[in-house]
N, C-alpha and C positions, 0 to 999 in steps of 0.2 A: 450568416453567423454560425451556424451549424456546424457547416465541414472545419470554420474554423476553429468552434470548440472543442471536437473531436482532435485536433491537430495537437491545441494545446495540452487535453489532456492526455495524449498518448507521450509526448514533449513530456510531460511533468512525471508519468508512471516510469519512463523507460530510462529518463537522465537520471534522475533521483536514486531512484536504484538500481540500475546497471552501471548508469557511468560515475554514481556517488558522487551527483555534483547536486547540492544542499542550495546554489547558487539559484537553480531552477525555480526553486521555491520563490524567490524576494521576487522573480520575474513575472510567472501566472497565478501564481497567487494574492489575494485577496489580505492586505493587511488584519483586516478585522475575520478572518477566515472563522469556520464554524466545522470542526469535528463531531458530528452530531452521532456516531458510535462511538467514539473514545473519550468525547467530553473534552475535545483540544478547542484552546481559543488561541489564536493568534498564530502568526507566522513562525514565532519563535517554538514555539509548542508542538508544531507540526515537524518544527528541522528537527526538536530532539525526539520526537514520535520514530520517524526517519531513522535517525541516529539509534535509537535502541535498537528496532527490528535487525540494522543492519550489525548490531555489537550479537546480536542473537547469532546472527546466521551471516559470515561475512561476505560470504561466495554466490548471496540469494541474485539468481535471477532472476527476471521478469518477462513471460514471451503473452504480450497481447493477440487474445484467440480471437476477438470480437467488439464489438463498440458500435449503439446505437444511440444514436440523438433524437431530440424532441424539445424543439427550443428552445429553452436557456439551458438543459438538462443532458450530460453524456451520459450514460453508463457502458463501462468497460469489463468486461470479463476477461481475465487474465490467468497465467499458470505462474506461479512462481516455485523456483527449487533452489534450493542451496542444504548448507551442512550445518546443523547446528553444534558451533565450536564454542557461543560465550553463553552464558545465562538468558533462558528464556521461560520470563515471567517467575522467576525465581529459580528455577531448578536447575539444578549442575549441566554443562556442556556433556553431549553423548557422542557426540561427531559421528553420529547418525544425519542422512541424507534424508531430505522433506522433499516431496511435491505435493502442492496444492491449492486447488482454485478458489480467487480471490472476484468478487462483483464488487465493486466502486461504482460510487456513485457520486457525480459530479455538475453541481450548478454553477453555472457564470453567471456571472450581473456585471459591468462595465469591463470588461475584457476579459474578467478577472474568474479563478475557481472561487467563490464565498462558501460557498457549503460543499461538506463529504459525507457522505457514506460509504461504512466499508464491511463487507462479510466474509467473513473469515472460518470456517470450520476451524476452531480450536483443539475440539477432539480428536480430529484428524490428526492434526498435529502430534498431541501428546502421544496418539496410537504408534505413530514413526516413532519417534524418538522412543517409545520404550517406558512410557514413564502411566501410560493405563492400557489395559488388556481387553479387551472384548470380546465374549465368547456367545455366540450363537447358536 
């Protein structure tokens, strides 16, 4: 089961958002799914979770650096980069270019992803884009 959970969550990181197919989701995922950092329930919650990031940054890709299992459990380490052209998290489009690493973290139970975890440097973030300053 391992390698195939690994399968599926690389399947679910790289379609969803590379190939913006939302379809992926009704597929390995888990109807009663559990966003357990963003507070998402359900499949539907997770397409428009999906759907925001990608209204933030429409050009966001996704390059998996890494991915390790442990029995029902994947965790992925991935780079994402894109431009931010729509509102992210309220603040105006800068169309300023982001890179940066994302850990997921990924439980199966009957085929299925039921639970997420995901880390995200948000500071990071806003450092790109222009919108906080940090000086050392």
């Amino acid at each position: 089961m391992t390698a195939r959970n690994k399968a599926l969550a690389r399947r679910f990181l790289e379609e969803a958002q590379n190939q913006r197919n939302t379809q992926i989701v009704d597929e390995v995922v888990a109807p009663d799914f559990i966003g357990r950092t963003a507070g998402i329930r359900g499949v539907a919650a997770l397409k428009d979770s999906i759907a925001e990031n990608l209204r933030s940054f429409p050009d966001l890709r996704v390059t998996i650096d890494e991915q390790l299992s442990d029995g029902d459990t994947v965790v992925s380490r991935y780079t994402a980069r894109g431009t931010q052209q729509g509102p992210y998290h309220g603040l105006e489009p800068t169309g300023k270019p982001v890179e940066f690493t994302v850990i997921a973290i990924h439980r199966f139970a009957n085929g299925k992803i039921a639970e997420g975890w995901r880390l995200v440097d948000r500071l990071d973030i806003l450092e790109q884009i222009g919108r906080v300053g940090v000086s050392l």
